[in-house]
C-alpha positions as CSV (number, residue, x, y, z in Angstrom):
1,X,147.3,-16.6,123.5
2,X,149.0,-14.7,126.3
3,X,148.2,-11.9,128.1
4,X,151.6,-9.9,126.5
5,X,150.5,-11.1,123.1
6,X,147.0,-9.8,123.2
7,X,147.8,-6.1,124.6
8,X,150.7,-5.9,122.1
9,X,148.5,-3.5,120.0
10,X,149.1,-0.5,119.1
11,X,145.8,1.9,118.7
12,X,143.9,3.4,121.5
13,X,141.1,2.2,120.6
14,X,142.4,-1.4,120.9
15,X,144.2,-1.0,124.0
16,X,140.7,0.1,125.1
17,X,139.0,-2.9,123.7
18,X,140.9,-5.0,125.8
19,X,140.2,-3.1,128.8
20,X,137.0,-2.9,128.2
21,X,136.5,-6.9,127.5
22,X,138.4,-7.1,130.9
23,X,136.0,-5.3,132.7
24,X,132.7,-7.0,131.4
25,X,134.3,-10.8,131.9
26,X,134.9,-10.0,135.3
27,X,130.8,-8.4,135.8
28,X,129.4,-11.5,133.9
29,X,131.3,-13.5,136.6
30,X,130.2,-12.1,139.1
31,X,126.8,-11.3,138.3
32,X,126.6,-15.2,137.7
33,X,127.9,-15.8,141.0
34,X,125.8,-13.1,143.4
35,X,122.1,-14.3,140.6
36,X,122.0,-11.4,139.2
37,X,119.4,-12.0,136.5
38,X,120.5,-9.3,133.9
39,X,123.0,-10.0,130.6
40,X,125.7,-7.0,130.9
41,X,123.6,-6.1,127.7
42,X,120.1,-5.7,129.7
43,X,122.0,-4.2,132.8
44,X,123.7,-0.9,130.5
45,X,119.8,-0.8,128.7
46,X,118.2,-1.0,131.9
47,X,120.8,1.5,132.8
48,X,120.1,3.9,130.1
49,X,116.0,3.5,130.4
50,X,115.9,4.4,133.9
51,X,118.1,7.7,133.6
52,X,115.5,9.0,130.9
53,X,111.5,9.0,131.9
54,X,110.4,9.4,127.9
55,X,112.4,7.3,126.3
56,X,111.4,5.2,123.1
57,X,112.8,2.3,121.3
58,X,113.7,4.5,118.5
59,X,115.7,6.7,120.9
60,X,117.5,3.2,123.0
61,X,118.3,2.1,119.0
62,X,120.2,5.5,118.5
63,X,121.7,5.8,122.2
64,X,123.2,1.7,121.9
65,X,123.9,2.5,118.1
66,X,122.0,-0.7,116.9
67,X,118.9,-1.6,114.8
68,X,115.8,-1.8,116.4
69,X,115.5,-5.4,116.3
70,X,118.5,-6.3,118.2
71,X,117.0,-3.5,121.0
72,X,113.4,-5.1,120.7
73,X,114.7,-8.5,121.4
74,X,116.5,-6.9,125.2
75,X,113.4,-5.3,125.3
76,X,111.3,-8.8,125.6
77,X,113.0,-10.2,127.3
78,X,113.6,-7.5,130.0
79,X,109.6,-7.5,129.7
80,X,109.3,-11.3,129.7
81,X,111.5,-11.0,133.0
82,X,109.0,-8.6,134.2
83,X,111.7,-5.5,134.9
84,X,110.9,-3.3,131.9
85,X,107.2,-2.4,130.7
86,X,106.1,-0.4,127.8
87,X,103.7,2.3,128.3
88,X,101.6,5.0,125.9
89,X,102.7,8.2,125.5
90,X,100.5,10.7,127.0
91,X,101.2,13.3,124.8
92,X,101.5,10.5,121.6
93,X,99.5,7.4,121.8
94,X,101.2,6.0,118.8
95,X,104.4,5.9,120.9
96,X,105.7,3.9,123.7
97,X,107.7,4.9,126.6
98,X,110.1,2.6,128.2
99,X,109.8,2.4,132.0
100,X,111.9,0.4,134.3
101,X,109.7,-1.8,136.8
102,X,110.0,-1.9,140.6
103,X,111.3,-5.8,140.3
104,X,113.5,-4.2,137.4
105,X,115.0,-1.2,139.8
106,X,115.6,-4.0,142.7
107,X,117.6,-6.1,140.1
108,X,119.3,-3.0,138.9
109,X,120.1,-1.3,142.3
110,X,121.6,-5.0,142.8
111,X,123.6,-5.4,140.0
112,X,124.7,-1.5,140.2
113,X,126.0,-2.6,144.0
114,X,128.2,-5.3,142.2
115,X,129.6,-3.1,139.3
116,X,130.7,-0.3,141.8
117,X,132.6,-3.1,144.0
118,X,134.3,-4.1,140.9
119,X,135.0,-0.7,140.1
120,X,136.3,0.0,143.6
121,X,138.8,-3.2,143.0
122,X,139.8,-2.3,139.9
123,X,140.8,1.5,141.1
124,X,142.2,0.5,144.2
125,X,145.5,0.5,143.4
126,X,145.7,3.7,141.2
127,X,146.8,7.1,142.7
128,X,143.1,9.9,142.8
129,X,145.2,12.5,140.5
130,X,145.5,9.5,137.8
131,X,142.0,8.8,138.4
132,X,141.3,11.9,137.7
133,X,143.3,12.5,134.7
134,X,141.7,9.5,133.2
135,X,138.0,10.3,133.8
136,X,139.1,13.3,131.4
137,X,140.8,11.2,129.5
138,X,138.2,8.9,128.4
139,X,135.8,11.9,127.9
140,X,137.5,14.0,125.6
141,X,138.3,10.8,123.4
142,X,134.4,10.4,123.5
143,X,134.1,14.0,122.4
144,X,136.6,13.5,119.8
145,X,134.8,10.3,118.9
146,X,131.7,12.0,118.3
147,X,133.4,14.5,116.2
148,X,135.1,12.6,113.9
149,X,131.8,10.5,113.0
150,X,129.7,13.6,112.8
151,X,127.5,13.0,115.7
């Protein structure tokens, strides 16, 4: 299929699909190339874990909007890989917090380095004002998103 074939949609929301299958063919590629050790999967959960201290599977589920199994199976293997550990709750020990490892903050700060120079590239040749205009954009439509599903 080409290129003009595949964009020739007419919702946002698949204009944005496209864009966004764009951007995460071009970090698998190079996270392949530079041995980065993460799925763009583990990299957005590792992500997520290690900008909240207390966070449990239940929460990650809710946050990546999918059942728990899917999350439990990143989950091993981030563990397996030895970048993500479980850990009681003091204030619960029936729960367990999520904690990003030191191994698992090396990989990320890595792979964080690559997806900022692909961001970089991709923004290169686009005007700051449009830049600008589209970080708004993209986060009113994520307001509205949330609105509309009754979030």
């Amino acid at each position: 299929m080409k290129l003009k074939q595949q964009l020739c949609c007419c919702t946002l929301g698949c204009k944005m699909g496209f864009a966004i299958k764009g951007i995460v063919r071009v970090l698998k590629k190079r996270f392949q190339e530079e041995d980065i050790a993460l799925t763009i999967e583990q990299y957005f959960i590792l992500n997520i874990i290690e900008n909240d201290e207390s966070l449990i599977l239940k929460e990650l589920a809710e946050i990546l909007d999918r059942d728990n199994s899917a999350v439990v199976r990143h989950i091993t293997k981030l563990e397996n890989k030895h970048f993500l550990a479980r850990a009681k709750d003091p204030d619960d020990q029936r729960r367990k917090i999520l904690l990003v490892t030191r191994k698992g903050l090396n990989m990320l700060e890595q792979a964080r380095k690559i997806a900022q120079e692909v961001n970089n590239e991709l923004w290169q040749d686009i005007p700051e004002e449009k830049m600008k205009y589209l970080n708004n954009f993209f986060s009113d439509i994520y307001e509205e998103a949330l609105e509309l599903a009754n979030c």
